[in-house]
C-alpha positions as MATLAB code, in Angstrom:
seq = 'XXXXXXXXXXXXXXXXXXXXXXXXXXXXXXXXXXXXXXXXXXXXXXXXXXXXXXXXXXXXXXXXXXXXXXXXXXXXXXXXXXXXXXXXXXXXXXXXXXXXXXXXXXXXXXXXXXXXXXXXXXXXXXXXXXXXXXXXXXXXXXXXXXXXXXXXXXXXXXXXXXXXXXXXXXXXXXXXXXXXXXXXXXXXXXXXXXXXXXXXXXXXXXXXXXXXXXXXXXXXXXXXXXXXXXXXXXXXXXXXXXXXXXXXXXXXXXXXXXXXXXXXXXXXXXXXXXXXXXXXXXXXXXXXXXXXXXXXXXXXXXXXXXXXXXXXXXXXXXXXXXXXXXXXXXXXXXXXXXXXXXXXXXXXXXXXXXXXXXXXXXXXXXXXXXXXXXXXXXXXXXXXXXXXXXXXXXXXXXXXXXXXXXXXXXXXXXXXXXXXXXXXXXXXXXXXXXXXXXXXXX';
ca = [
    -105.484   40.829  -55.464;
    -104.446   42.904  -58.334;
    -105.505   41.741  -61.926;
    -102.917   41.556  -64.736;
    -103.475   40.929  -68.050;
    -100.676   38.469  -69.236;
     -98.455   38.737  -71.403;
     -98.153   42.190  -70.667;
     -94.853   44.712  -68.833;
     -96.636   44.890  -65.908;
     -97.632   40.865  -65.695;
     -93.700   40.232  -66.298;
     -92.725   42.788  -63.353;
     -94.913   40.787  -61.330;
     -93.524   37.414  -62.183;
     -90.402   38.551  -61.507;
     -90.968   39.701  -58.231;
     -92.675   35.952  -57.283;
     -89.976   34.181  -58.981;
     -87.619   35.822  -57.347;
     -89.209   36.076  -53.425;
     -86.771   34.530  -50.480;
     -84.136   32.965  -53.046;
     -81.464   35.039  -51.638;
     -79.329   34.322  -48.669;
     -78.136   37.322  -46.157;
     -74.796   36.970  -46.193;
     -74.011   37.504  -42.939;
     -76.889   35.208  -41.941;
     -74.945   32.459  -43.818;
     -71.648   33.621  -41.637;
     -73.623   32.928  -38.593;
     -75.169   29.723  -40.088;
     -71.089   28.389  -40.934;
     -70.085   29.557  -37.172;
     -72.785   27.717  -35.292;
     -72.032   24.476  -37.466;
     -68.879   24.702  -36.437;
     -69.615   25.397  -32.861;
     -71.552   22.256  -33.239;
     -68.782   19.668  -34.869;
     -66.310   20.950  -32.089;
     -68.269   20.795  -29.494;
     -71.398   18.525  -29.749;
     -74.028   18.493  -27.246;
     -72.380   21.194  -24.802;
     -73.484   23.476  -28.215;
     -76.659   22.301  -28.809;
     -77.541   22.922  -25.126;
     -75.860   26.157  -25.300;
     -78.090   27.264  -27.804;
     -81.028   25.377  -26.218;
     -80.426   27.653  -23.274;
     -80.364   30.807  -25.076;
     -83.062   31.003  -27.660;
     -85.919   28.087  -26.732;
     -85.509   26.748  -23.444;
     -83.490   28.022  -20.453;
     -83.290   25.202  -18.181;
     -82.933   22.344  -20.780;
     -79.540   20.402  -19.663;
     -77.461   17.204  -21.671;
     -79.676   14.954  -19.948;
     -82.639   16.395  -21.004;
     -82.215   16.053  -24.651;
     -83.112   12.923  -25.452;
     -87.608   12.496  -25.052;
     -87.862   10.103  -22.390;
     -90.127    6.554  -22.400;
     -92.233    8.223  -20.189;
     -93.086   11.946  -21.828;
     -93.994    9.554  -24.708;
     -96.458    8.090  -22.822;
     -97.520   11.189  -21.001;
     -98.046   12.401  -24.188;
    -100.705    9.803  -25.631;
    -102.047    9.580  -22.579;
    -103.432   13.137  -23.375;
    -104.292   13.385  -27.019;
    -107.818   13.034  -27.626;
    -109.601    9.967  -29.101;
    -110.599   12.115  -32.224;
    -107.003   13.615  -32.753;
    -105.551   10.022  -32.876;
    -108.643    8.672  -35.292;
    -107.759   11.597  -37.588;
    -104.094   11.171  -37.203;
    -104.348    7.569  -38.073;
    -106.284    7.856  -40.912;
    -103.690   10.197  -42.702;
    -100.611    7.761  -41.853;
    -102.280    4.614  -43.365;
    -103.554    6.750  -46.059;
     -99.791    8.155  -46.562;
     -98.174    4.827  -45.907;
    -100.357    2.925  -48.369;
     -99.305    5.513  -51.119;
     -95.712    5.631  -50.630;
     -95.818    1.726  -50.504;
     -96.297    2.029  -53.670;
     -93.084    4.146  -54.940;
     -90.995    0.757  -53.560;
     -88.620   -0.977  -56.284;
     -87.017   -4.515  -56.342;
     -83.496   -5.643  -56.845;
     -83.021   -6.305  -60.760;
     -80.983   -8.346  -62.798;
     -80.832   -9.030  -66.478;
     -78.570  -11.131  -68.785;
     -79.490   -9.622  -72.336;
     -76.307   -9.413  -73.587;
     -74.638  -12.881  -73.372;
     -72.091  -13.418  -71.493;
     -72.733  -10.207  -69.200;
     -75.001   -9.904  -66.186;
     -76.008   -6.173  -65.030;
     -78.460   -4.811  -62.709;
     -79.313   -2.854  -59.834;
     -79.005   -3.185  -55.678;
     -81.951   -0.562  -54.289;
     -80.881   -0.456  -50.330;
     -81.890    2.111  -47.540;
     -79.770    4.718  -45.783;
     -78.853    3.081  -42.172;
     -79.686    6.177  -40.226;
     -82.554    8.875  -41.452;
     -82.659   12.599  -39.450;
     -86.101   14.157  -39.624;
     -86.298   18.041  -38.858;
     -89.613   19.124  -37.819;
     -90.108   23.017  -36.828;
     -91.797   23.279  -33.119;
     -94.811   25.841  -34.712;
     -95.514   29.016  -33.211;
     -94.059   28.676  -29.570;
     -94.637   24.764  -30.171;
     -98.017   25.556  -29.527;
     -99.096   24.842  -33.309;
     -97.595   21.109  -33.515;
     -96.961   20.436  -37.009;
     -98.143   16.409  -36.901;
     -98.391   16.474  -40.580;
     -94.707   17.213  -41.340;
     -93.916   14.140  -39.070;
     -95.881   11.950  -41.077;
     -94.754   13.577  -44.213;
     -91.063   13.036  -43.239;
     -91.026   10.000  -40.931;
     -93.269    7.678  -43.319;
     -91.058    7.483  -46.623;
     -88.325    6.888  -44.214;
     -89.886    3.552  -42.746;
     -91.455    2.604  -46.254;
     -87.776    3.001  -46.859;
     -86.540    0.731  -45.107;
     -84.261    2.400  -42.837;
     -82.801    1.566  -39.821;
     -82.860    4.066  -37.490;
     -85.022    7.376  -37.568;
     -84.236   10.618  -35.469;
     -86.307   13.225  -35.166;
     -85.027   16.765  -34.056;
     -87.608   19.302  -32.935;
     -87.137   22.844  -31.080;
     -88.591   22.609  -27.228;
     -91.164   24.796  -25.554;
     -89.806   27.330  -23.086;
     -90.096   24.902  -20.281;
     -88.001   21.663  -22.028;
     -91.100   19.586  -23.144;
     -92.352   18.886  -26.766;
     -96.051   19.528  -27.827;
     -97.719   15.916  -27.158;
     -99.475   15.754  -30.324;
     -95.933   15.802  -31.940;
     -94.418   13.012  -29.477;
     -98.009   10.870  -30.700;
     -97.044   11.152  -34.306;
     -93.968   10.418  -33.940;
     -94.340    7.399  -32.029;
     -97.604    6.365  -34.312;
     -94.944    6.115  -37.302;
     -92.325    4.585  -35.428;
     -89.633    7.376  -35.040;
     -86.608    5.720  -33.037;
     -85.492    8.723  -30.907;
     -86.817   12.671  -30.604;
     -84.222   15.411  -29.542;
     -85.379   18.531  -28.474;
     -83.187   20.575  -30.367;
     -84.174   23.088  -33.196;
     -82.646   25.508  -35.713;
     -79.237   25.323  -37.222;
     -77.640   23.455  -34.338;
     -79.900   20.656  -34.549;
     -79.081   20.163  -38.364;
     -75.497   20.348  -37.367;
     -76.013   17.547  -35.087;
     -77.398   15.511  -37.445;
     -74.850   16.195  -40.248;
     -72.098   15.071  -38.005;
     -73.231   13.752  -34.750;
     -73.012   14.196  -31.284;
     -72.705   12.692  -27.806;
     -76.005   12.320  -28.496;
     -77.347   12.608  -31.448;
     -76.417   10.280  -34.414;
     -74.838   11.336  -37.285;
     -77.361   10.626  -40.145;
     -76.832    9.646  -43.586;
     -79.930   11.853  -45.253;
     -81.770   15.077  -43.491;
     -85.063   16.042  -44.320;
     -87.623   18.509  -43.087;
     -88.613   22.128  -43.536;
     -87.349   24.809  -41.378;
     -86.407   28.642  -41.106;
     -84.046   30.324  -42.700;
     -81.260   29.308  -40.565;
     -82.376   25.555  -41.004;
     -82.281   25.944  -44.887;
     -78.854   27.483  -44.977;
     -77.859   25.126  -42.664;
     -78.974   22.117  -45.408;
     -77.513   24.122  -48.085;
     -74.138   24.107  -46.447;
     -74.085   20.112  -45.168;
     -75.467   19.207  -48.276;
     -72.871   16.807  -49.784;
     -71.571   15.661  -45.860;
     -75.019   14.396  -45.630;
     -77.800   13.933  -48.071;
     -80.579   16.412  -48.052;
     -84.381   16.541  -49.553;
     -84.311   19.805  -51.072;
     -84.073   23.360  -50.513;
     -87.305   24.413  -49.968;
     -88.563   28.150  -50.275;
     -91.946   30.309  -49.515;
     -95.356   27.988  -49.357;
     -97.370   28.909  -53.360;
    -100.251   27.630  -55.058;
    -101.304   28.664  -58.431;
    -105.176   28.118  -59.411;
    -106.292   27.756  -62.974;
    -109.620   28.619  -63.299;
    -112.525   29.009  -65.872;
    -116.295   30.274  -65.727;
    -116.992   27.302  -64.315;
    -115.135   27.489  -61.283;
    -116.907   28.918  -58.003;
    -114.935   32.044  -56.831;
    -115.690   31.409  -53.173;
    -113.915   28.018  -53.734;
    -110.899   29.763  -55.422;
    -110.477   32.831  -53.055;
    -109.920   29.677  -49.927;
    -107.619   27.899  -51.888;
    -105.586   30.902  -52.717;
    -105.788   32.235  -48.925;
    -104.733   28.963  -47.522;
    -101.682   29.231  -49.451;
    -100.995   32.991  -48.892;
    -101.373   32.862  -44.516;
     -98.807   30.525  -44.511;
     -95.763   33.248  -44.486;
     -95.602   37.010  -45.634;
     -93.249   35.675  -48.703;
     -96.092   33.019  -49.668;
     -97.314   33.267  -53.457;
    -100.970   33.034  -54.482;
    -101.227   33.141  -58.091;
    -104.598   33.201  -60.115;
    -104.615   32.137  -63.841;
    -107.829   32.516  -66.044;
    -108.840   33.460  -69.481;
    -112.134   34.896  -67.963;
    -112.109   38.600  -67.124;
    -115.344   37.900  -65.102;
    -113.837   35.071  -62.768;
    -110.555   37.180  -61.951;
    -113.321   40.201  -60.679;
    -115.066   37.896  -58.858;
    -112.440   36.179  -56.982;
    -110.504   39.251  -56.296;
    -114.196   40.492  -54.382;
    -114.069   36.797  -52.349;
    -110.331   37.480  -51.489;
    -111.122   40.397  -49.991;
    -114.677   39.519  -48.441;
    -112.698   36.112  -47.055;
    -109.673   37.932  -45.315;
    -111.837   39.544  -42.921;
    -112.549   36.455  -41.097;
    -109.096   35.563  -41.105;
    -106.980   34.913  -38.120;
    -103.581   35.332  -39.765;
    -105.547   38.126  -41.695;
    -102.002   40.129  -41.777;
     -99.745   37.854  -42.586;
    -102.017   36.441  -46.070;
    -102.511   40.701  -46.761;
     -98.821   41.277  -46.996;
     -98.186   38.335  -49.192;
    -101.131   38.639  -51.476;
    -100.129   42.545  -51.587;
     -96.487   41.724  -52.595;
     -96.709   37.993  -54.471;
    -100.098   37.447  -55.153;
    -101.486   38.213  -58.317;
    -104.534   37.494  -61.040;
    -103.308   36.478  -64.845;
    -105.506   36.983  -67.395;
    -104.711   35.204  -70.200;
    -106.081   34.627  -73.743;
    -107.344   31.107  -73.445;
    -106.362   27.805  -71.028;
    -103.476   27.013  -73.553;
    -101.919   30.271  -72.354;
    -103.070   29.720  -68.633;
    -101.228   26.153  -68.754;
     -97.905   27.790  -70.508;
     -97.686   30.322  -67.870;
     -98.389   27.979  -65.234;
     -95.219   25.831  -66.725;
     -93.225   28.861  -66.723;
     -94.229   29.353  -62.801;
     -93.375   25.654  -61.939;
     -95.829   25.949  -58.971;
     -95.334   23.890  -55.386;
     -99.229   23.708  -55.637;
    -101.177   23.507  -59.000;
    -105.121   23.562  -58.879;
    -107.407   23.210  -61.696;
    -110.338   24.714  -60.879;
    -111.819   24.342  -65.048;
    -114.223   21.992  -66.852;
    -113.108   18.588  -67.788;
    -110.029   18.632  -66.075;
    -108.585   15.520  -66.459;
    -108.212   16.256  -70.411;
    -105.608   18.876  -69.962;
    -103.544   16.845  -67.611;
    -100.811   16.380  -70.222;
    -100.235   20.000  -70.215;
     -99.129   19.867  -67.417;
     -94.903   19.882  -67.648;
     -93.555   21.163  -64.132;
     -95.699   21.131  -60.918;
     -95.017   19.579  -57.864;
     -98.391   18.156  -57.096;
    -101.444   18.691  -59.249;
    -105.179   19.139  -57.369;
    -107.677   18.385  -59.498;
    -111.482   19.362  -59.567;
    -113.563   21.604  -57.040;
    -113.382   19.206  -54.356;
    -109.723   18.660  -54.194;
    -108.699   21.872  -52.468;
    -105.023   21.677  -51.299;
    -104.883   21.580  -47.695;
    -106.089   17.558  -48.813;
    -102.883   16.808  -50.541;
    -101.246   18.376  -47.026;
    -102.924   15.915  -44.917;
    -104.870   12.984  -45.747;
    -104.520   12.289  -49.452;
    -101.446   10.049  -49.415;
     -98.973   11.640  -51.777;
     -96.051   13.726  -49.923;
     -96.589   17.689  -49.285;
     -93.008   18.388  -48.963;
     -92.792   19.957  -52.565;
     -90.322   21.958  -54.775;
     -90.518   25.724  -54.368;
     -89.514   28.725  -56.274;
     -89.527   27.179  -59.822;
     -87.664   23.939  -58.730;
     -90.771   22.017  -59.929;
     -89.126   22.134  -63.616;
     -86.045   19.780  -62.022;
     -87.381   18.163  -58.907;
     -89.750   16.201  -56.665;
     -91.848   15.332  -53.914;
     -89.710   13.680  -51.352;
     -90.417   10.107  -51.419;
     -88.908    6.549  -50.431;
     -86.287    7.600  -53.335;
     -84.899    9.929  -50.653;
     -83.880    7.514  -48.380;
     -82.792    4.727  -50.903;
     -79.373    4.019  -52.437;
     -78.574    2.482  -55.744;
     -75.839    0.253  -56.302;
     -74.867   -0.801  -60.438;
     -73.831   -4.708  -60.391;
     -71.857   -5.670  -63.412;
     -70.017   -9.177  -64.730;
     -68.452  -10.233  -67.461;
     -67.717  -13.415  -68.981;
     -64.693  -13.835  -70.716;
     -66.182  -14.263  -74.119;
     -67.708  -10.691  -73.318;
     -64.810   -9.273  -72.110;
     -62.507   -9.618  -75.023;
     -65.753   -8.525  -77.597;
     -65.854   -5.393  -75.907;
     -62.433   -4.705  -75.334;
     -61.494   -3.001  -78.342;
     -64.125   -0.732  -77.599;
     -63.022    0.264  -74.054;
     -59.496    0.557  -75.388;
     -60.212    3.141  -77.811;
     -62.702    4.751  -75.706;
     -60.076    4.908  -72.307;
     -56.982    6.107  -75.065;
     -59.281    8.471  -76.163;
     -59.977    9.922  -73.373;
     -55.836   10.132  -72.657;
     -56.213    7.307  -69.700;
     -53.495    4.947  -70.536;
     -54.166    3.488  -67.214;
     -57.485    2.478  -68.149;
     -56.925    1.112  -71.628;
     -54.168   -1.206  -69.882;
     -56.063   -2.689  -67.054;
     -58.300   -3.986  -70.146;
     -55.334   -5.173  -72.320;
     -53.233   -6.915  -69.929;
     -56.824   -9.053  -69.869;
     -56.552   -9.592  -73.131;
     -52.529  -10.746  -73.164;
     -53.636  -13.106  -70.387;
     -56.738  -14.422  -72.274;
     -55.068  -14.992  -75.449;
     -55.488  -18.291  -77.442;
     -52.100  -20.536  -77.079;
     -50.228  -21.528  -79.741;
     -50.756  -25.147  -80.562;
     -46.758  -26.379  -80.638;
     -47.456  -29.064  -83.071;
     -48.250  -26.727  -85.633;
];
């Protein structure tokens, strides 16, 4: 990893370069995104078998779409007793934290005369997308926990999962057991753009869905991007990152994993060092390199530490947590002494790992709180996805009379104002109705 000393030209080129990795969209990737949705809203499941046929699995046909009773219980039948203990432990552990993150119904009467609150309901119907892995031979169990669980802490009715099938029609078992471990209604073995088209807007099928979450390629996040507003989305999420502050007191072994674990994800992945200690940033760079020769995805982490990974050396830890709030990191690790006393530094992140033994591949899958994160800076705007996601709020408002006519006025000039006659008379032919009689003895 290269070593920059920050603030410096150099140190800005570089941040540049990270802030500005995979935000683009081709354009004429986004012209092939728009035509498949369309394909896909015209012609429902003959297109997502179409595309089934041609780029995952060449036999799949309209009847195979749907997983069937029995594949899910082929598939626990052959998960291992270990898998499923480990499994389990992460749900509960994820369920009993997003448990937490539920809100009540709320009414209040402060103001006499009025009564105001709030009606917290769930979406009806909740699509999950959840990319097959490398040939669906790396099942991705932890992004159906991450996605399914809010959903059903939710509330909601219904949950669909979409995944892409293996070459031969069938889904990786250890995917069908998590999804049937957190009570996912229905999987569909459909992937890519077409499957988020079938959520968006339904098919003979598949059931249009009122919120879509889920990571995915760049053809699944364009896809989002462009339904977003049909349907609700989670986010549009970019390149895996991490950024590690770190003092004298942090190992460098521990550091060069947790920056490595970030970077093999994907060759646009950031890995981002911050430290005030010129000693630490030599000594991690020598574990970096010393810890990518036993790597199995050795290329993959070299080409994104070589063009987004980079050491900051910085003044002191005030500087290291500015920067790092400039960065907005998915992943923020402090790797320093006394941690916990510069938590309120701490303005945009999306999930903070604190102390040596709180690596992040925890937080992505046993911890409890949600790995699917804001990327690319988002963290100054946006959150974890969490039973929010998946829940509506609905203002309640009454008025008395009494409260009517003392607030009228206000209204009035507010609506007039504003140039909405319209408005200002729905309030006053209240008031000419309301009025006081005159007493005809008088």
């Amino acid at each position: 990893m290269k070593i920059y000393t920050y603030p410096s030209e150099a140190a800005s080129r570089q941040l540049a370069a990270i802030a500005g990795r995979g935000v683009a969209f081709d354009e004429t990737v986004f012209d092939n995104v728009k035509t498949i949705l369309k394909d896909v809203a015209t012609r429902g499941d003959a297109a997502l078998v179409a595309y089934a046929n041609q780029y995952d699995a060449p036999d799949l046909t309209v009847d195979d779409l749907e997983v069937t009773p029995a594949e899910f219980e082929a598939a626990e039948a052959s998960v291992d007793a270990a898998f499923m203990a480990s499994m389990n432990r992460a749900a509960e552990q994820i369920e009993a934290f997003h448990r937490k993150q539920l809100r009540k119904s709320w009414i209040t009467m402060d103001r006499p005369g009025t009564l105001l609150g709030q009606l917290f309901n769930p979406v009806e119907t909740a699509g999950i997308y959840v990319p097959g892995g490398t040939g669906g031979d790396t099942p991705l169990v932890s992004t159906v926990l991450m996605n399914a669980i809010p959903a059903r802490t939710a509330g909601v009715d219904r949950t669909v999962m979409v995944t892409p099938p293996r070459r031969d029609g069938s889904v990786h078992p250890a995917m069908l057991a998590a999804a049937r471990r957190v009570g996912v209604d229905a999987v569909f073995k459909v992937g890519s753009a077409w499957a988020v088209g079938a959520l968006a807007y339904g098919t003979g099928h598949i059931p249009r869905c009122d919120v879509i979450v889920g990571p995915g390629n760049i053809y699944v996040t364009i896809a989002k991007k462009i339904v977003s507003g049909t349907v609700g989305i989670d986010m549009i999420a970019g390149p895996s990152e991490v950024l590690v502050i770190a003092d004298d007191s942090a190992d460098p072994e521990f550091a060069a994993a947790d920056l490595l674990s970030q970077a093999e994800h994907d060759p646009l992945s950031s890995a981002v060092l911050v430290t005030p200690s010129p000693a630490l940033a030599e000594a991690v760079s020598a574990a970096v390199a010393r810890q990518l020769e036993a790597l199995p995805r050795k290329a993959i982490a070299l080409e994104a530490l070589d063009a987004f990974g980079a050491t900051f050396v910085v003044t002191d830890l005030a500087a290291g947590f500015d920067l790092a709030n400039r960065i907005a990191p998915e992943h923020l690790e402090l790797l320093i002494d006394a941690p916990f006393e510069h938590l309120g530094k701490i303005r945009n992140a999306g999930a903070v790992f604190v102390g040596p033994y709180t690596p992040e591949p925890v937080g992505d899958y046993v911890a409890g709180p949600n790995h699917v994160l804001p990327t690319a800076g988002t963290a100054r705007f946006s959150s974890a996805l969490s039973v929010d996601n998946f829940i509506k709020k609905t203002s309640v408002i009454s008025y008395g009379e009494d409260a009517f006519r003392a607030e009228a006025p206000d209204v009035i000039r507010l609506a007039e104002t504003e140039g909405l006659g319209a408005h200002a008379r729905s309030v006053r032919v209240r008031l000419d109705k309301s009025a006081p009689k005159a007493d005809p003895a008088a």
